[in-house]
C-alpha positions as CSV (number, residue, x, y, z in Angstrom):
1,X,-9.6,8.6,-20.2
2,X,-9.4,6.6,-16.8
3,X,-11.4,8.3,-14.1
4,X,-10.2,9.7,-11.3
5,X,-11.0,6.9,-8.6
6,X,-9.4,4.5,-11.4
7,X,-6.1,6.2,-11.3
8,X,-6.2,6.7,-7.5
9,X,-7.1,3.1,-7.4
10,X,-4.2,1.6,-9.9
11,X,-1.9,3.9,-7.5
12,X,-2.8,2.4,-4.8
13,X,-2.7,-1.1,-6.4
14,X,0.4,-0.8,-7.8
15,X,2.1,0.3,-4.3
16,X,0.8,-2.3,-2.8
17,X,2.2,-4.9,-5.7
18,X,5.4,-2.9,-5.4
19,X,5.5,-3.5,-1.2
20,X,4.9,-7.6,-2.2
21,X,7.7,-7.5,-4.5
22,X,5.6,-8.3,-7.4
23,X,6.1,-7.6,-10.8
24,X,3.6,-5.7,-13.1
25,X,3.9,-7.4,-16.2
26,X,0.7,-5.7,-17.9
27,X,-0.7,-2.3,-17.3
28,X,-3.6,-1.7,-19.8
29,X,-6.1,1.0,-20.0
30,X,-9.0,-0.7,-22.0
31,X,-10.9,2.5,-24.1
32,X,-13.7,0.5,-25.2
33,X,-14.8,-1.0,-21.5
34,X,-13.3,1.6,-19.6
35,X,-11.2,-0.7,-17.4
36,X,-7.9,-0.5,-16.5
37,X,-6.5,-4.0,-16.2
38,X,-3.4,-5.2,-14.5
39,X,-1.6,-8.2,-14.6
40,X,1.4,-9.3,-12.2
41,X,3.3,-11.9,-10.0
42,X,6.2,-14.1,-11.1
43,X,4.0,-16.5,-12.9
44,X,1.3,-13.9,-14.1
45,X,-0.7,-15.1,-10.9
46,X,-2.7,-12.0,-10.0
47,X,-4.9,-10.2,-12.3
48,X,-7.5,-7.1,-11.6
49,X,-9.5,-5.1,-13.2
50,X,-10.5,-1.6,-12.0
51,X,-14.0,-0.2,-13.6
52,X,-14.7,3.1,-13.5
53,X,-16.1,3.4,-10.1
54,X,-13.0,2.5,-9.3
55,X,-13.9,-0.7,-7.0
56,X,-11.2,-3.5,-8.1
57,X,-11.4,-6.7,-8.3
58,X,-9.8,-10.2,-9.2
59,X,-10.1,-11.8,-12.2
């Protein structure tokens, strides 16, 4: 299960995509590295990954 700064963080992230007019294309919750990833833009151009501690970053 995603901690809670991860799900406060991929809120706040996906606002914040949603106020760019971005698309998400990929919202994953990774079980195994405890990551939530998320992939968007028109060309797939912005990906970040949000550990548990909940401090995001670009990949």
């Amino acid at each position: 299960m995603p901690t809670y700064q991860q799900c406060l963080q991929a809120l706040i992230l996906s606002q914040w995509l949603s106020n760019c007019y971005q698309p998400i294309n990929v919202y994953r919750y990774d079980s195994q590295q405890e990551t939530i990833y998320i992939q968007a833009g028109e060309e797939d151009n912005i990906a970040l990954i949000i550990p548990p501690d909940g401090e995001w970053r670009f990949v």
